[in-house]
N, C-alpha and C positions, 0 to 999 in steps of 0.2 A: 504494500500500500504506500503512498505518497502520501506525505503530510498535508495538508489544503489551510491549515489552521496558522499559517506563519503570518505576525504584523510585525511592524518598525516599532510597536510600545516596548518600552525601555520599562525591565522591570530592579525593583528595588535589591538590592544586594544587605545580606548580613554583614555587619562586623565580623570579619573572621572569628575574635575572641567571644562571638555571642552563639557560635554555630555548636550545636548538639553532637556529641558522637560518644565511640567506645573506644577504646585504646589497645593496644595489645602492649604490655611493657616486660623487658628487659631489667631484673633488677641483681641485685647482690645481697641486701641488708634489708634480711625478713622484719626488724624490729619498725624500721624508719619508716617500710611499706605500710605496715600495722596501721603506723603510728597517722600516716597520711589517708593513705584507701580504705582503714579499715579491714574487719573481715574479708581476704579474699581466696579466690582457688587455687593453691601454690603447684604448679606444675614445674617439678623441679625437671632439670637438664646436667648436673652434675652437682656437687659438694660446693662448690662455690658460687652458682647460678641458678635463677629459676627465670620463668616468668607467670604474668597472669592476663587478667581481663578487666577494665574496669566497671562499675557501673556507667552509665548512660551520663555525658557532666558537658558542660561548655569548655570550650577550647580553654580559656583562660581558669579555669576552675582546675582544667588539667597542668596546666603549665605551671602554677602554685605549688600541687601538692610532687609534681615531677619533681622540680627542684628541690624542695625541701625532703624528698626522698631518696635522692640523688640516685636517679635512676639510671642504665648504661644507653638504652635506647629505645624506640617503642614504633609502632605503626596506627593509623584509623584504620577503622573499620569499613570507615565509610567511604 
Protein backbone atom coordinates (compact mmCIF):
# COMPACT_ATOMS: atom_id res chain seq x y z
CA UNK A 1 0.00 0.00 0.00
CA UNK A 2 1.16 3.61 -0.53
CA UNK A 3 0.65 6.14 2.10
CA UNK A 4 -2.04 8.82 0.63
CA UNK A 5 -2.12 10.60 4.32
CA UNK A 6 1.35 12.61 3.93
CA UNK A 7 0.86 16.86 4.80
CA UNK A 8 3.64 19.69 5.18
CA UNK A 9 2.16 20.04 9.05
CA UNK A 10 5.17 20.33 11.18
CA UNK A 11 4.41 18.29 14.05
CA UNK A 12 5.62 19.05 17.78
CA UNK A 13 8.86 17.23 18.93
CA UNK A 14 9.74 16.09 22.73
CA UNK A 15 12.54 17.38 24.66
CA UNK A 16 14.64 14.48 24.33
CA UNK A 17 15.09 14.59 28.33
CA UNK A 18 11.20 14.25 28.46
CA UNK A 19 10.93 11.08 26.01
CA UNK A 20 9.79 7.68 27.92
CA UNK A 21 11.72 4.57 27.52
CA UNK A 22 13.48 1.34 29.19
CA UNK A 23 17.15 0.80 29.30
CA UNK A 24 19.00 -2.19 29.06
CA UNK A 25 22.31 -1.39 31.52
CA UNK A 26 25.65 -2.51 31.96
CA UNK A 27 26.66 -2.31 35.57
CA UNK A 28 29.49 -3.45 38.19
CA UNK A 29 28.36 -2.30 41.70
CA UNK A 30 25.10 -4.27 42.66
CA UNK A 31 24.96 -1.85 45.84
CA UNK A 32 24.95 1.62 43.82
CA UNK A 33 22.25 -0.01 41.36
CA UNK A 34 20.12 -0.90 44.49
CA UNK A 35 20.62 2.10 45.78
CA UNK A 36 19.57 4.03 42.30
CA UNK A 37 16.92 1.40 40.39
CA UNK A 38 15.94 -0.18 43.20
CA UNK A 39 14.76 -3.64 43.14
CA UNK A 40 15.91 -5.19 39.90
CA UNK A 41 16.59 -8.54 37.70
CA UNK A 42 20.27 -9.06 38.09
CA UNK A 43 21.37 -11.02 35.19
CA UNK A 44 24.66 -11.68 35.86
CA UNK A 45 27.49 -12.32 32.89
CA UNK A 46 30.41 -13.13 35.07
CA UNK A 47 31.83 -12.40 38.86
CA UNK A 48 32.51 -8.92 38.19
CA UNK A 49 29.46 -7.83 35.66
CA UNK A 50 25.89 -8.06 35.31
CA UNK A 51 23.34 -6.28 33.63
CA UNK A 52 19.48 -5.54 33.91
CA UNK A 53 16.24 -3.64 32.68
CA UNK A 54 14.84 -0.77 33.85
CA UNK A 55 11.50 0.38 34.60
CA UNK A 56 9.75 2.58 32.08
CA UNK A 57 11.41 6.46 33.22
CA UNK A 58 12.20 9.76 31.07
CA UNK A 59 15.60 10.01 29.59
CA UNK A 60 16.63 12.50 32.02
CA UNK A 61 15.35 10.53 35.09
CA UNK A 62 17.67 7.90 33.59
CA UNK A 63 20.80 9.96 33.19
CA UNK A 64 20.44 10.86 37.20
CA UNK A 65 20.36 7.67 38.47
CA UNK A 66 23.13 6.27 35.42
CA UNK A 67 25.53 8.53 36.84
CA UNK A 68 25.01 8.25 40.36
CA UNK A 69 25.26 4.51 39.70
CA UNK A 70 28.18 4.69 37.69
CA UNK A 71 27.14 2.42 35.22
CA UNK A 72 29.64 0.85 32.34
CA UNK A 73 27.16 1.30 29.45
CA UNK A 74 23.54 0.64 28.53
CA UNK A 75 21.06 0.69 25.30
CA UNK A 76 16.93 1.87 24.65
CA UNK A 77 14.74 -0.17 24.14
CA UNK A 78 13.01 1.98 22.15
Amino acid sequence: TVKKDITDELLPLLPLDDVKNTFFVRANDEAKVKAQFGEVEIIRVNDDEFGFWTKEMTEKEFKEKAKAAAIISFLRRG
